[in-house]
PyMOL Python script that loads the backbone (N, CA, C, O; Angstrom):
from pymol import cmd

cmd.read_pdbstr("""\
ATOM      1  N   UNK A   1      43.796 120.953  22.153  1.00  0.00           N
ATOM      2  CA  UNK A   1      42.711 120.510  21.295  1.00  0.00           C
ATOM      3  C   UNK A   1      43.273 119.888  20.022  1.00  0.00           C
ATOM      4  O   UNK A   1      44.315 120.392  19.602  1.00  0.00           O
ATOM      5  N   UNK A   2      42.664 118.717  19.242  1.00  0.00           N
ATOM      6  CA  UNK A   2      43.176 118.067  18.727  1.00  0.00           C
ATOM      7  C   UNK A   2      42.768 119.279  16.872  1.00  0.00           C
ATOM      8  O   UNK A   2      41.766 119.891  16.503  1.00  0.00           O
ATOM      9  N   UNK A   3      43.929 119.104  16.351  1.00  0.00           N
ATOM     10  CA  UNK A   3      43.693 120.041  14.794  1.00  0.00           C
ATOM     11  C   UNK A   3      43.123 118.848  13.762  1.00  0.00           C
ATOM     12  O   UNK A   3      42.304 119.199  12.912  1.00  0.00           O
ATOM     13  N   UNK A   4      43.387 117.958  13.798  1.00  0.00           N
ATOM     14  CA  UNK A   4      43.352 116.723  12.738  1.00  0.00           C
ATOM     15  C   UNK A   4      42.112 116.403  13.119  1.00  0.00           C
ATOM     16  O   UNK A   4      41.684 116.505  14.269  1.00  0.00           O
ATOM     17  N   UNK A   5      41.290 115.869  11.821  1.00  0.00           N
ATOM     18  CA  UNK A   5      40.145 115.393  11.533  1.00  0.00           C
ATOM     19  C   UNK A   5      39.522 114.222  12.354  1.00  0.00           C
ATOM     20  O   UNK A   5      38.497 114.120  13.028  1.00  0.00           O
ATOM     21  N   UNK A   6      40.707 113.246  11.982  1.00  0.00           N
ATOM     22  CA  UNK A   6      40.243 111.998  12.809  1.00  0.00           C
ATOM     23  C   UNK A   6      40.825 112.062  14.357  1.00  0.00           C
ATOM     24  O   UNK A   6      40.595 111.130  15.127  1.00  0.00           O
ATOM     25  N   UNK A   7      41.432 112.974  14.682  1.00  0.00           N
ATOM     26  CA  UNK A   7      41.817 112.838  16.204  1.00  0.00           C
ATOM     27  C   UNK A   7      40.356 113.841  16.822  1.00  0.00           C
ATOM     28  O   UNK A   7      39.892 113.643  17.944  1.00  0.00           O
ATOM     29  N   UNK A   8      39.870 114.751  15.993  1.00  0.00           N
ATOM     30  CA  UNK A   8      38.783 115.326  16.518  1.00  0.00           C
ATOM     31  C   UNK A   8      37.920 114.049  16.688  1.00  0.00           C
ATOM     32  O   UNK A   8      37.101 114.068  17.607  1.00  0.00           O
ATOM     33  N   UNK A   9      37.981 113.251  16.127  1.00  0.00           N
ATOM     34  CA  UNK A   9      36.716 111.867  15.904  1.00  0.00           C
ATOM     35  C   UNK A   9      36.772 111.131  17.205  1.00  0.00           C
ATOM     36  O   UNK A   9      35.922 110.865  18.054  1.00  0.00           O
ATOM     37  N   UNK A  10      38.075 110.886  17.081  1.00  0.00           N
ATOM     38  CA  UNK A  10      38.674 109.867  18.572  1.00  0.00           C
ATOM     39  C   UNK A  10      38.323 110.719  19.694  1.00  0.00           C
ATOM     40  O   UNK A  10      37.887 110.088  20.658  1.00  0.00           O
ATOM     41  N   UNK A  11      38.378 111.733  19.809  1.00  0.00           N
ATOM     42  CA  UNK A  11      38.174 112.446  20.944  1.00  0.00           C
ATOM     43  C   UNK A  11      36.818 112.536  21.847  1.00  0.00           C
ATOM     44  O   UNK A  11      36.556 112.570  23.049  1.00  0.00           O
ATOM     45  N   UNK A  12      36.140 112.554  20.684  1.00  0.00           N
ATOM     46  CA  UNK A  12      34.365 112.219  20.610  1.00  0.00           C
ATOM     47  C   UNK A  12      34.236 111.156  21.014  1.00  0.00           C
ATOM     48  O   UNK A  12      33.377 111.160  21.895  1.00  0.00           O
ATOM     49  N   UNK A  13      34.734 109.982  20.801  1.00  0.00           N
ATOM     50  CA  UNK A  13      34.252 108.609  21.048  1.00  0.00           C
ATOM     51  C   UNK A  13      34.720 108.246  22.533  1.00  0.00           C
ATOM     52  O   UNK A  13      34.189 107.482  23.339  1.00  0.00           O
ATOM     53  N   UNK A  14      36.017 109.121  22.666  1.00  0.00           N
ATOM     54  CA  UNK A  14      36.581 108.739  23.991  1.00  0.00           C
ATOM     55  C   UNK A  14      35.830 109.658  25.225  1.00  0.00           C
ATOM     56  O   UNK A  14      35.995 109.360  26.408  1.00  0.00           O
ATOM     57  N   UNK A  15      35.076 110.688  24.842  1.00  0.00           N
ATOM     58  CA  UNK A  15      34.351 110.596  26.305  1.00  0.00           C
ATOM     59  C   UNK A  15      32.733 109.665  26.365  1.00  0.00           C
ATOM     60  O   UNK A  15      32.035 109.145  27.236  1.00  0.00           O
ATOM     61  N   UNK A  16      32.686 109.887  24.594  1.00  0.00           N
ATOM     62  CA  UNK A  16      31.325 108.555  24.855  1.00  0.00           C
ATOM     63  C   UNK A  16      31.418 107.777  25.932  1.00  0.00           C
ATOM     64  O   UNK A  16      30.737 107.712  26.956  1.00  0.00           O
ATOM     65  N   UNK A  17      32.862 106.885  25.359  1.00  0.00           N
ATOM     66  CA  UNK A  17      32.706 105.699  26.299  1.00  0.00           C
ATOM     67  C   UNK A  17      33.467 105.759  27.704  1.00  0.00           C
ATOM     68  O   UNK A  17      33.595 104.861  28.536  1.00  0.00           O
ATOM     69  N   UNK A  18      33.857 106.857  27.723  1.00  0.00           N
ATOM     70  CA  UNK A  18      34.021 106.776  29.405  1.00  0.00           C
ATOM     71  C   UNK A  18      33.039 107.243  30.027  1.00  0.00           C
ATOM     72  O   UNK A  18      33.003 106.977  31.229  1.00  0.00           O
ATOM     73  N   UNK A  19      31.906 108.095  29.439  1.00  0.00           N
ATOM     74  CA  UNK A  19      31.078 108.111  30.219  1.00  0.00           C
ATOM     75  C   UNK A  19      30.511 106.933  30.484  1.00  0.00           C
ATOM     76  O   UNK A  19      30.188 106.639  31.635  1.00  0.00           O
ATOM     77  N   UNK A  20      30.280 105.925  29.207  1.00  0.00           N
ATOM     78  CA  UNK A  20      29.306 104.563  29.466  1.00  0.00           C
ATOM     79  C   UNK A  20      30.112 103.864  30.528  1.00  0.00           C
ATOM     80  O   UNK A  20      29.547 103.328  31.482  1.00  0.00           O
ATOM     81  N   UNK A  21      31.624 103.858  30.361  1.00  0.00           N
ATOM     82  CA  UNK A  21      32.095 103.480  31.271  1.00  0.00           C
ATOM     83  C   UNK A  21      31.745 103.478  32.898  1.00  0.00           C
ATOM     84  O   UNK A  21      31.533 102.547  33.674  1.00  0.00           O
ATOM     85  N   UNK A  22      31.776 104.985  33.089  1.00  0.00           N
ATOM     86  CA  UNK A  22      32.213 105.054  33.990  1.00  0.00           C
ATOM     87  C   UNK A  22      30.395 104.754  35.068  1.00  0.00           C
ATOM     88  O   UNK A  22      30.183 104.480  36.250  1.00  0.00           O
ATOM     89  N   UNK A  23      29.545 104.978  33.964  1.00  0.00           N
ATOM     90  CA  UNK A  23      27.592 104.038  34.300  1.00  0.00           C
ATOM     91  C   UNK A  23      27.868 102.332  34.579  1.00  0.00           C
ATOM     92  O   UNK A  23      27.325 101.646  35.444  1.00  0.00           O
ATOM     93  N   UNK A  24      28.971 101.858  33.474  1.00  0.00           N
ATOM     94  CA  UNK A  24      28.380 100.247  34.496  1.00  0.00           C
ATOM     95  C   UNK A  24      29.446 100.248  35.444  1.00  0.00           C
ATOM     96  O   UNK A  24      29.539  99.277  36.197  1.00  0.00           O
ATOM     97  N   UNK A  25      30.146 101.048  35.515  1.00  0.00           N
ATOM     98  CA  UNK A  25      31.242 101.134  36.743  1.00  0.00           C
ATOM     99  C   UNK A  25      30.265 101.370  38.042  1.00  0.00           C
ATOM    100  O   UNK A  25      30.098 100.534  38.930  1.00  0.00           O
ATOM    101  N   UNK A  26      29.815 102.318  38.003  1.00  0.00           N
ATOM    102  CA  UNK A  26      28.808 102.520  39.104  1.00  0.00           C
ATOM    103  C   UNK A  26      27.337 101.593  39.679  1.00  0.00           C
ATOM    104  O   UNK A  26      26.928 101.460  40.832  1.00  0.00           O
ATOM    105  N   UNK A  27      26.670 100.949  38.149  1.00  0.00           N
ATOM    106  CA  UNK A  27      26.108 100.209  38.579  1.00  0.00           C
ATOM    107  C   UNK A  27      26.492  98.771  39.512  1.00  0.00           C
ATOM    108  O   UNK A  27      26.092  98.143  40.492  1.00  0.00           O
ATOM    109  N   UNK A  28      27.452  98.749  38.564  1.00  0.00           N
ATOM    110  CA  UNK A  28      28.358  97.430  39.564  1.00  0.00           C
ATOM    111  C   UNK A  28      28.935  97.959  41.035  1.00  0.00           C
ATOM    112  O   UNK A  28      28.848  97.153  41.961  1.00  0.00           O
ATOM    113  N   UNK A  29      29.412  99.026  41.256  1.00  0.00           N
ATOM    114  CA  UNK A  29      29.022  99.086  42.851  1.00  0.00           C
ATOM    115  C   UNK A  29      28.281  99.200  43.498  1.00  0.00           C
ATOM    116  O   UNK A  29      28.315  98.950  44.703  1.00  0.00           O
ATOM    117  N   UNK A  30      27.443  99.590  42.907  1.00  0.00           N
ATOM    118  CA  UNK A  30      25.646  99.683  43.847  1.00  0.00           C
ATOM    119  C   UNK A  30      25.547  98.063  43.952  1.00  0.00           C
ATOM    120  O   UNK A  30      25.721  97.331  44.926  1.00  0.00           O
ATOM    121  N   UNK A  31      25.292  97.838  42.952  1.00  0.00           N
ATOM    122  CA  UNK A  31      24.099  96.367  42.891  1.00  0.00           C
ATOM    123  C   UNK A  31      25.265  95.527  43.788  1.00  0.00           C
ATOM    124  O   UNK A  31      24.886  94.408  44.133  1.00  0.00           O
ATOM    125  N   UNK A  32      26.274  95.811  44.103  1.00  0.00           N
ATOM    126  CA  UNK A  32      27.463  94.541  44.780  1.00  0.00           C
ATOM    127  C   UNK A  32      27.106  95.456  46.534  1.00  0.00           C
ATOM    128  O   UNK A  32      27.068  94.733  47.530  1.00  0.00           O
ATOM    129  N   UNK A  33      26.910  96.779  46.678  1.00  0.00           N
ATOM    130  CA  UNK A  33      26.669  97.124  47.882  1.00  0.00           C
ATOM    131  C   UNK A  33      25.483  96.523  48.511  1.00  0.00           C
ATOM    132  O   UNK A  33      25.365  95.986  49.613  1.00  0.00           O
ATOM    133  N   UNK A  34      24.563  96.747  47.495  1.00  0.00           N
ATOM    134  CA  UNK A  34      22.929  96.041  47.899  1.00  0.00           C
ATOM    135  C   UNK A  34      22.902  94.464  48.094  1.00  0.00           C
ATOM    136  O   UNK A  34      22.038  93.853  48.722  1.00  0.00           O
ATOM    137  N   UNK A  35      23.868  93.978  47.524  1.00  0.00           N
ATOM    138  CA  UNK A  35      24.168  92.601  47.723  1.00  0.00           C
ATOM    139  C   UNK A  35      24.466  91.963  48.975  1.00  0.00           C
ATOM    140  O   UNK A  35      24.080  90.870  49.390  1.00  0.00           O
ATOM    141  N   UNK A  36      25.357  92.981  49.612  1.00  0.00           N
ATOM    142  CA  UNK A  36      25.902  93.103  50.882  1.00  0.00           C
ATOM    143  C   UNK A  36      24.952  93.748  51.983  1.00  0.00           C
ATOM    144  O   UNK A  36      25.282  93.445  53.129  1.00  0.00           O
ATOM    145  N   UNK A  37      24.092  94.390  51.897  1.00  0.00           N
ATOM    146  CA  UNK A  37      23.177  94.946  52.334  1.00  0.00           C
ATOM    147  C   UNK A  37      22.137  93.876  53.017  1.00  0.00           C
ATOM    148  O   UNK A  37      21.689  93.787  54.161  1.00  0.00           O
ATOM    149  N   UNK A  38      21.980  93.235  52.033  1.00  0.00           N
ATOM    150  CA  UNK A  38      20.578  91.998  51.630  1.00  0.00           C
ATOM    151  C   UNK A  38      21.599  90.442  52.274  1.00  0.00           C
ATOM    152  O   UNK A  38      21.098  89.384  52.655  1.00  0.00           O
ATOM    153  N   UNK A  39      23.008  90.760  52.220  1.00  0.00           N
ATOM    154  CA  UNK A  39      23.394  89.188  52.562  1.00  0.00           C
ATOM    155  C   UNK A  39      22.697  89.039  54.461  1.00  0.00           C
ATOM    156  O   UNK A  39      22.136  88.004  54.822  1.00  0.00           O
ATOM    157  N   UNK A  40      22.885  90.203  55.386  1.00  0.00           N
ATOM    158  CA  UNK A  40      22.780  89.658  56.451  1.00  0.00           C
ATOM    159  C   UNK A  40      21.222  89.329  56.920  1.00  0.00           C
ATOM    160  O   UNK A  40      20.907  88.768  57.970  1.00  0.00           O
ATOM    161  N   UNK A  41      20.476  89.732  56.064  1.00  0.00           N
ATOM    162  CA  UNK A  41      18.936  89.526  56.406  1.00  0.00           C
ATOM    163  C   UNK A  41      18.811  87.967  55.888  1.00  0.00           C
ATOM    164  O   UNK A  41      19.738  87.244  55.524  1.00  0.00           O
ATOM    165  N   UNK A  42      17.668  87.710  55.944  1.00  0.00           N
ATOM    166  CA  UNK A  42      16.848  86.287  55.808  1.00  0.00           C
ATOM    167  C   UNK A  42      16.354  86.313  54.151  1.00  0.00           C
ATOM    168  O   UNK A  42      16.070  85.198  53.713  1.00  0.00           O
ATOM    169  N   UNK A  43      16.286  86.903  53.655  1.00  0.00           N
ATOM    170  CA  UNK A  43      15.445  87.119  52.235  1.00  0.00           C
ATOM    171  C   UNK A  43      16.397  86.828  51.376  1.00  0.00           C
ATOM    172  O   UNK A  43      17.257  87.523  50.836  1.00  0.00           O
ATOM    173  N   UNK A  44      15.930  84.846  51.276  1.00  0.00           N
ATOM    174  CA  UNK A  44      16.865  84.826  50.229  1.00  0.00           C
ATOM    175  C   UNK A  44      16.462  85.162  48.669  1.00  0.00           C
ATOM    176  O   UNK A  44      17.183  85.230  47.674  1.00  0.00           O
ATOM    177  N   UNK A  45      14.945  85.360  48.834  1.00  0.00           N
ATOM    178  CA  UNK A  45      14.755  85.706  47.412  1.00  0.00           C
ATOM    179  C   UNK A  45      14.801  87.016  46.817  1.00  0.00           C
ATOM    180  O   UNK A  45      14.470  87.292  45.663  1.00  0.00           O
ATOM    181  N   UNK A  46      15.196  87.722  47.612  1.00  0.00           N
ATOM    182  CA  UNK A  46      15.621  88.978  47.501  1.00  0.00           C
ATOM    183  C   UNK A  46      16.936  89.026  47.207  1.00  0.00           C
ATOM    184  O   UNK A  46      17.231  90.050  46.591  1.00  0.00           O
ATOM    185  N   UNK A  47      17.711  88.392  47.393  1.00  0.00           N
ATOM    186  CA  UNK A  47      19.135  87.941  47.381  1.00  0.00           C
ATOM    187  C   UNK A  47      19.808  87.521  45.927  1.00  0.00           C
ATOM    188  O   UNK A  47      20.794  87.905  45.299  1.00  0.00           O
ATOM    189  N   UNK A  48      18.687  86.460  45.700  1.00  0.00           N
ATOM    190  CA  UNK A  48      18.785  85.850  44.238  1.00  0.00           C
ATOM    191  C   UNK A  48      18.245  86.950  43.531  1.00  0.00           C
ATOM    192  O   UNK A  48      19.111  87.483  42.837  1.00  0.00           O
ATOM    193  N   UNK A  49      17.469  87.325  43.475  1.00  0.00           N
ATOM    194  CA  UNK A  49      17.116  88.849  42.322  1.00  0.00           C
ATOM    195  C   UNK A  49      18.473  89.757  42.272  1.00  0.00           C
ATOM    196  O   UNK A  49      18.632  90.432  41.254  1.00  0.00           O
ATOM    197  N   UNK A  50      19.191  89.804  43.017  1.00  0.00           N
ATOM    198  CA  UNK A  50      20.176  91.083  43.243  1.00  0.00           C
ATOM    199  C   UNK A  50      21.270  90.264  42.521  1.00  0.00           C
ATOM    200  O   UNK A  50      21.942  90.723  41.598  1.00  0.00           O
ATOM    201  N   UNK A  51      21.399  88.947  43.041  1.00  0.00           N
ATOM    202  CA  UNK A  51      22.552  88.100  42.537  1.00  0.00           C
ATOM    203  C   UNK A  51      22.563  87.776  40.647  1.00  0.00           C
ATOM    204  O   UNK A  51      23.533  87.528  39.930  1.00  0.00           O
ATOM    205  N   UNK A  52      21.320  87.884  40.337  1.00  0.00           N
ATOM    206  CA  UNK A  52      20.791  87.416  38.865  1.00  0.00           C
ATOM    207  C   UNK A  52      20.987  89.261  37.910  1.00  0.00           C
ATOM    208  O   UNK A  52      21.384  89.391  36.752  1.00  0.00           O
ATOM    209  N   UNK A  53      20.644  90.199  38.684  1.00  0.00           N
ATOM    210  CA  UNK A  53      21.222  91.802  38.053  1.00  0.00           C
ATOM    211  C   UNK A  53      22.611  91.647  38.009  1.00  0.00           C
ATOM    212  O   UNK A  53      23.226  91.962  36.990  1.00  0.00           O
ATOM    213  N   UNK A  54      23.017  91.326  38.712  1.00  0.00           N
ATOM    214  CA  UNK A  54      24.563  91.566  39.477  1.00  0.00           C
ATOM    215  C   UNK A  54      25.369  90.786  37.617  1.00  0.00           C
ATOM    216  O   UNK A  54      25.893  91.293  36.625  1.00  0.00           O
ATOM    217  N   UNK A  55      25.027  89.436  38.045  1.00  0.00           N
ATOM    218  CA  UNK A  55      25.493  88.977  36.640  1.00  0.00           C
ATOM    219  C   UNK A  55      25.329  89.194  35.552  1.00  0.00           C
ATOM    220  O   UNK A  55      26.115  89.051  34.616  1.00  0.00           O
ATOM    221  N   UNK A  56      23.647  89.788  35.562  1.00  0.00           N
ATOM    222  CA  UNK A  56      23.526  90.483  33.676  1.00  0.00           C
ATOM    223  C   UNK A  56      23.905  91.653  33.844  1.00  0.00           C
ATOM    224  O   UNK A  56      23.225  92.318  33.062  1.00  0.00           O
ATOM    225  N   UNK A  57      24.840  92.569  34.601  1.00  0.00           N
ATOM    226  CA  UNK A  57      25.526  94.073  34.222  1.00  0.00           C
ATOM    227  C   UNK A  57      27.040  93.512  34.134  1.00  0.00           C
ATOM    228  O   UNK A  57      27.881  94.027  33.397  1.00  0.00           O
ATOM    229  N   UNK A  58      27.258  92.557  34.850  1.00  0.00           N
ATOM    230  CA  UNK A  58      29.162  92.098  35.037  1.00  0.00           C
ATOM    231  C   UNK A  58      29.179  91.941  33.235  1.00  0.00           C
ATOM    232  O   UNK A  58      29.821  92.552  32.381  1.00  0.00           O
ATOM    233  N   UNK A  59      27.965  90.616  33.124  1.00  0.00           N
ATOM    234  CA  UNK A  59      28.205  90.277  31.837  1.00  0.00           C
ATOM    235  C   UNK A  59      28.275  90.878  30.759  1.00  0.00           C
ATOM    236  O   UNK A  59      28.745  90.300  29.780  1.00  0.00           O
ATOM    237  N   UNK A  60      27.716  92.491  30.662  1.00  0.00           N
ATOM    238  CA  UNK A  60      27.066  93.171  29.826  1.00  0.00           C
ATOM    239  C   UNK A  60      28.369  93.942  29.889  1.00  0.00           C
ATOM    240  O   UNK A  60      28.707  94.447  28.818  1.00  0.00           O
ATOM    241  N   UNK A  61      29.478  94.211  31.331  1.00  0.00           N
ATOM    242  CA  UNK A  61      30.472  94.985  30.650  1.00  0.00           C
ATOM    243  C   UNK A  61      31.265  93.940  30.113  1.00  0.00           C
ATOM    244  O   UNK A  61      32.047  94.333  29.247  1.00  0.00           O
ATOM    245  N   UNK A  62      31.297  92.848  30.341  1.00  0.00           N
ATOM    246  CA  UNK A  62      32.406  92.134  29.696  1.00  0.00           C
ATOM    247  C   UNK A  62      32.043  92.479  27.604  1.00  0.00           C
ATOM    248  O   UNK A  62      32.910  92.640  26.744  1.00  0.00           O
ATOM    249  N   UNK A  63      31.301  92.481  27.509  1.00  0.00           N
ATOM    250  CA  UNK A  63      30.969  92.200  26.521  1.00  0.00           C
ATOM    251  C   UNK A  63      31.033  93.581  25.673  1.00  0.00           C
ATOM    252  O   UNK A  63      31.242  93.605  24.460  1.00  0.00           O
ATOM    253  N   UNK A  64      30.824  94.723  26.477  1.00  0.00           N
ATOM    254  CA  UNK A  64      32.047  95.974  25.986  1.00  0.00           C
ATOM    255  C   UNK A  64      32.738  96.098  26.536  1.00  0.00           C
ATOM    256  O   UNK A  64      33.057  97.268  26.746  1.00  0.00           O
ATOM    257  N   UNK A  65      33.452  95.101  27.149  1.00  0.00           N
ATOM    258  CA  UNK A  65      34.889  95.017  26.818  1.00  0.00           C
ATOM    259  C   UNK A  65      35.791  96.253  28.230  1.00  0.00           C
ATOM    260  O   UNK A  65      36.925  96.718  28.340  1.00  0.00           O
ATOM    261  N   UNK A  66      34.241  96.368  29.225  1.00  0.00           N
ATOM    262  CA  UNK A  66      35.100  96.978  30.286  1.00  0.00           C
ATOM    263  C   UNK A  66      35.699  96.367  31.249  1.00  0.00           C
ATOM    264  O   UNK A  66      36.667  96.960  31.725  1.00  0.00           O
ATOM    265  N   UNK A  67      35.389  95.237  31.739  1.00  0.00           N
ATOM    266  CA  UNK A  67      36.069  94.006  32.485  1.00  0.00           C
ATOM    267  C   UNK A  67      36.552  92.717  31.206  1.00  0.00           C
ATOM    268  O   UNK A  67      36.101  92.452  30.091  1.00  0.00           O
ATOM    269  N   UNK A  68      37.467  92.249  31.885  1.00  0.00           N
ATOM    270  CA  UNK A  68      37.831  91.352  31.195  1.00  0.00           C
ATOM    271  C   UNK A  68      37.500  89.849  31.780  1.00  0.00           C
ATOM    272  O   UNK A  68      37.709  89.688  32.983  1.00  0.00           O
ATOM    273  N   UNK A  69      36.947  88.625  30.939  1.00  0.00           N
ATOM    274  CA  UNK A  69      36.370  87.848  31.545  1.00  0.00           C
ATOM    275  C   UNK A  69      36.518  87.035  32.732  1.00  0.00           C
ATOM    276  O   UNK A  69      35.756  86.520  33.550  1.00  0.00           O
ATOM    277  N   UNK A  70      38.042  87.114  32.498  1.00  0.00           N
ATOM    278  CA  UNK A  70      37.808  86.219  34.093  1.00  0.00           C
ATOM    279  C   UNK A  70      38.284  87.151  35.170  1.00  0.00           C
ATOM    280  O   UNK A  70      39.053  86.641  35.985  1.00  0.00           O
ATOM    281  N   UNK A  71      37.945  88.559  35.351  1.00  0.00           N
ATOM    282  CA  UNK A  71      37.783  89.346  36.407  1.00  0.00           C
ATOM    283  C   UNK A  71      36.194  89.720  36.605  1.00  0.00           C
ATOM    284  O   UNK A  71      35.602  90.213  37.565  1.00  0.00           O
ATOM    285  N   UNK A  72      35.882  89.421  35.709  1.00  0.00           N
ATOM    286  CA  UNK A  72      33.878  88.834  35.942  1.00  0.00           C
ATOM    287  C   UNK A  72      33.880  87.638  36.412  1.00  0.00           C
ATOM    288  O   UNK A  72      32.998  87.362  37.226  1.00  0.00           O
ATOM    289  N   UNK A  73      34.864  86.608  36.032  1.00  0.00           N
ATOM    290  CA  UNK A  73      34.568  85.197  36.964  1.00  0.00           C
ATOM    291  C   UNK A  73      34.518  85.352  37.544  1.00  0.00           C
ATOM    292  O   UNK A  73      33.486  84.972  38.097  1.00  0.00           O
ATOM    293  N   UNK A  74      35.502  86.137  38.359  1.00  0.00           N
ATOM    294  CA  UNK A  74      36.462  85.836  39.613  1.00  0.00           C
ATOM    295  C   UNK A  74      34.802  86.850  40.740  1.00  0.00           C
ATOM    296  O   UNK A  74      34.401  86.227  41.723  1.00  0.00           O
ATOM    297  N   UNK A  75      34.245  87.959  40.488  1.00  0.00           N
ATOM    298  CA  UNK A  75      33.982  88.816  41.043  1.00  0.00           C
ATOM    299  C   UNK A  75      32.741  88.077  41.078  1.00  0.00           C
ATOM    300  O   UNK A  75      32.107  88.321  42.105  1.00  0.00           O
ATOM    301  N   UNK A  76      31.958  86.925  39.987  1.00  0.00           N
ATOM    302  CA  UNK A  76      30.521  86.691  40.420  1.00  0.00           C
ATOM    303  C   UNK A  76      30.597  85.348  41.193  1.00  0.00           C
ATOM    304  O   UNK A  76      29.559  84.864  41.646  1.00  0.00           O
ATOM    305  N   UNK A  77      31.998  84.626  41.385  1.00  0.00           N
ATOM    306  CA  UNK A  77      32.342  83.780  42.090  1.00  0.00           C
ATOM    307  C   UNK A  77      32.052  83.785  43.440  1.00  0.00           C
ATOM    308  O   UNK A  77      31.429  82.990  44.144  1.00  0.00           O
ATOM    309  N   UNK A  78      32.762  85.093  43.736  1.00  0.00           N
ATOM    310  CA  UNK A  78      32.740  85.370  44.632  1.00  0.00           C
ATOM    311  C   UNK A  78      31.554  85.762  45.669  1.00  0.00           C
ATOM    312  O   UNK A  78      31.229  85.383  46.794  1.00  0.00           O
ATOM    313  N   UNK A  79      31.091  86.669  44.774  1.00  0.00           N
ATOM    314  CA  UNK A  79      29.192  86.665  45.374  1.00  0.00           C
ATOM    315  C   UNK A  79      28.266  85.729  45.757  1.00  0.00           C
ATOM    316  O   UNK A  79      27.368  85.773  46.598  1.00  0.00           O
ATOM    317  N   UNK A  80      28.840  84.386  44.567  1.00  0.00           N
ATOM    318  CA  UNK A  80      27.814  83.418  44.889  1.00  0.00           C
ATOM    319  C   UNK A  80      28.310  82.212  46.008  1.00  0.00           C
ATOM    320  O   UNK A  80      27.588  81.419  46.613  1.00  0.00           O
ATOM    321  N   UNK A  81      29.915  82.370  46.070  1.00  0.00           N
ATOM    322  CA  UNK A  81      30.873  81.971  47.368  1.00  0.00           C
ATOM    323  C   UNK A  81      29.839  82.419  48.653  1.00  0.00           C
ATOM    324  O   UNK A  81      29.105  81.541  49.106  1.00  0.00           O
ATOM    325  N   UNK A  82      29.786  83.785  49.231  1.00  0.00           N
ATOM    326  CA  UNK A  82      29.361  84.612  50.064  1.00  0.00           C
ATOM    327  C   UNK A  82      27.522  84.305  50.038  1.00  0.00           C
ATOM    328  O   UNK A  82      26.920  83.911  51.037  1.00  0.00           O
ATOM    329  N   UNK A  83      26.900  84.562  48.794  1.00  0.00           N
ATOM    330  CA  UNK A  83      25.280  83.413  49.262  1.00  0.00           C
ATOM    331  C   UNK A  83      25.157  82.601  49.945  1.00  0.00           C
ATOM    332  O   UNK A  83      24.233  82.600  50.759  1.00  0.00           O
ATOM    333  N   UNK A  84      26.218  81.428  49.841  1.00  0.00           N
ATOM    334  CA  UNK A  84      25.751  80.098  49.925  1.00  0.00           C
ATOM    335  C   UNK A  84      26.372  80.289  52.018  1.00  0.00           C
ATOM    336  O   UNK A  84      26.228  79.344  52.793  1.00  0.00           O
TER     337      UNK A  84
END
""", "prot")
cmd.dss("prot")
cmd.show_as("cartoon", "prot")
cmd.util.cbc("prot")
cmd.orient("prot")
């Protein structure tokens, strides 16, 4: 256990954000499973709804900073590779 003031602080913050972490970690495998789920059926507008979440959670971790941006390129590239 940490004795110092500010390492008690850091300690606090560091399971904050692994918990937040470890929420868009999970959302991003769901919504990429359901993606896959939904690619072999006919519904493409079901498809595009999943594809349009998919990018506002990638984007939303980039932006804290849990993916780094072009491993969000690379990953919504790829999804929309696999749509078409």
């Amino acid at each position: 256990m940490p004795i110092i003031k500010s390492a008690k602080k850091a300690l606090r913050q560091n399971k904050k954000r692994r918990i937040r972490n470890l929420v868009y970690k999970r959302k991003i495998k769901n919504i990429e499973k359901d993606f896959l789920k939904f690619l072999d059926g006919q519904n493409k507008k079901e498809l595009k709804k999943i594809l349009n979440k998919y990018y506002k959670i990638v984007d939303k971790a980039v932006k804290i900073k849990l993916l780094k941006k072009n491993t969000a390129s690379r990953k919504k590239s790829k999804l929309a590779k696999m749509m078409k």
